[in-house]
N, C-alpha and C positions, 0 to 999 in steps of 0.2 A: 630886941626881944619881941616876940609875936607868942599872943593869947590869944586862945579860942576856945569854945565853947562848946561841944558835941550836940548839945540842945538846940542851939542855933543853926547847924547844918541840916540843909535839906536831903531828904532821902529820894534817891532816883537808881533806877536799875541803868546798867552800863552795856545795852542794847548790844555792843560789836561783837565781841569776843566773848563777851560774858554771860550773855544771854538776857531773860525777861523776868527770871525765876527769882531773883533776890534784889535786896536795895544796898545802895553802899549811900555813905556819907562821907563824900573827898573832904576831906579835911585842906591839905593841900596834896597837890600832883603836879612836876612838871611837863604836863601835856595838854590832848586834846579835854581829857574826863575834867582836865584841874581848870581848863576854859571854861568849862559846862557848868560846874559848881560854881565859877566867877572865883576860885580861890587861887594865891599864887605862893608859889614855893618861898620859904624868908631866904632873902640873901644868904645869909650866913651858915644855912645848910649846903656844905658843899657836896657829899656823895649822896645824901638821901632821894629819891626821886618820888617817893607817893607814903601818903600818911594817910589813912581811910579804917573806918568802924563798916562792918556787911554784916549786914540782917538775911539770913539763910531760913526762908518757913519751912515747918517739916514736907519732906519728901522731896524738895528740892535741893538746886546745889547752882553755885556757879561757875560752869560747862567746866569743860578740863579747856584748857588752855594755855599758855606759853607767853612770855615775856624775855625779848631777845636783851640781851646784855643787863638784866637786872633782876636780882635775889631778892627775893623776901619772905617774911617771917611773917607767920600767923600766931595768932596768941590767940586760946579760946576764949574768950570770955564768959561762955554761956551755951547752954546744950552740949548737942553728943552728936558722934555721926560720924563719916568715913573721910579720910583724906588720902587722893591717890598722887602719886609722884612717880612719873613715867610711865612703867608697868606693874608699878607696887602699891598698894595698897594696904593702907595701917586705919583701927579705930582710932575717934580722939575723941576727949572730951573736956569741961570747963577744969582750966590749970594748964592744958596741954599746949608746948611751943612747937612750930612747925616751922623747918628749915626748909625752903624751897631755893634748890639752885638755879641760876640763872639759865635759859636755854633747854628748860626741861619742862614738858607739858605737865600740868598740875588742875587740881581740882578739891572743890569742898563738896560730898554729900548729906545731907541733914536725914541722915536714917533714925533719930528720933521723935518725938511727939511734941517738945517745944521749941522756939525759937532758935537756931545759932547766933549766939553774935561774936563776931571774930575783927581783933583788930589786927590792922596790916603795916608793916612799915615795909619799903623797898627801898633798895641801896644801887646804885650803879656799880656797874664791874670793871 
């Protein structure tokens, strides 16, 4: 069993793909982002591949972009604002769950006034 703390994780924007605009806090990830945080995936999660809380300030977003062979799910926690998937684009706000298929360019906009914070889980395929 593995505990953690979301207090405890440090907040860094994830420069590649994602741009400068927002912070994430890797909870864990099995990759480069999950090296950066110092965090590592628990054994016993076998398809999960990244667990992360994004802080989105308004007017920003982090970039549209794409993740080959793995789906994930956005949960809003907090704020409002636009989420695009492909060539579509839907509002979302705090409640709202977001189904991002694997292989498919995607993106958070913060087109409201306070914060986003959106938690992430992502699955392999």
């Amino acid at each position: 069993m593995q505990i953690e703390n979301i207090v405890a994780v440090k907040k860094l924007p994830l420069i590649d793909i994602h741009g400068e605009s927002c912070q994430y806090q890797v909870i864990w990830q099995d990759d480069d982002h999950g090296r950066l945080f110092g965090t590592k995936k628990p054994d016993d999660m076998k398809s999960f591949t990244n667990f992360a809380r994004l802080t989105i300030n308004p007017g920003k977003s982090n970039n549209l972009h794409t993740h080959e062979g793995i789906e994930q799910v956005y949960f809003v926690l907090q704020g409002e604002g636009t989420v695009q998937v492909g060539e579509k684009q839907k509002p979302a706000k705090a409640g709202d769950v977001i189904f991002l298929p694997a292989d498919i360019q995607h993106g958070f906009f913060n087109t409201g006034t306070k914060q986003v914070i959106l938690l992430l889980v992502g699955t392999s395929v």
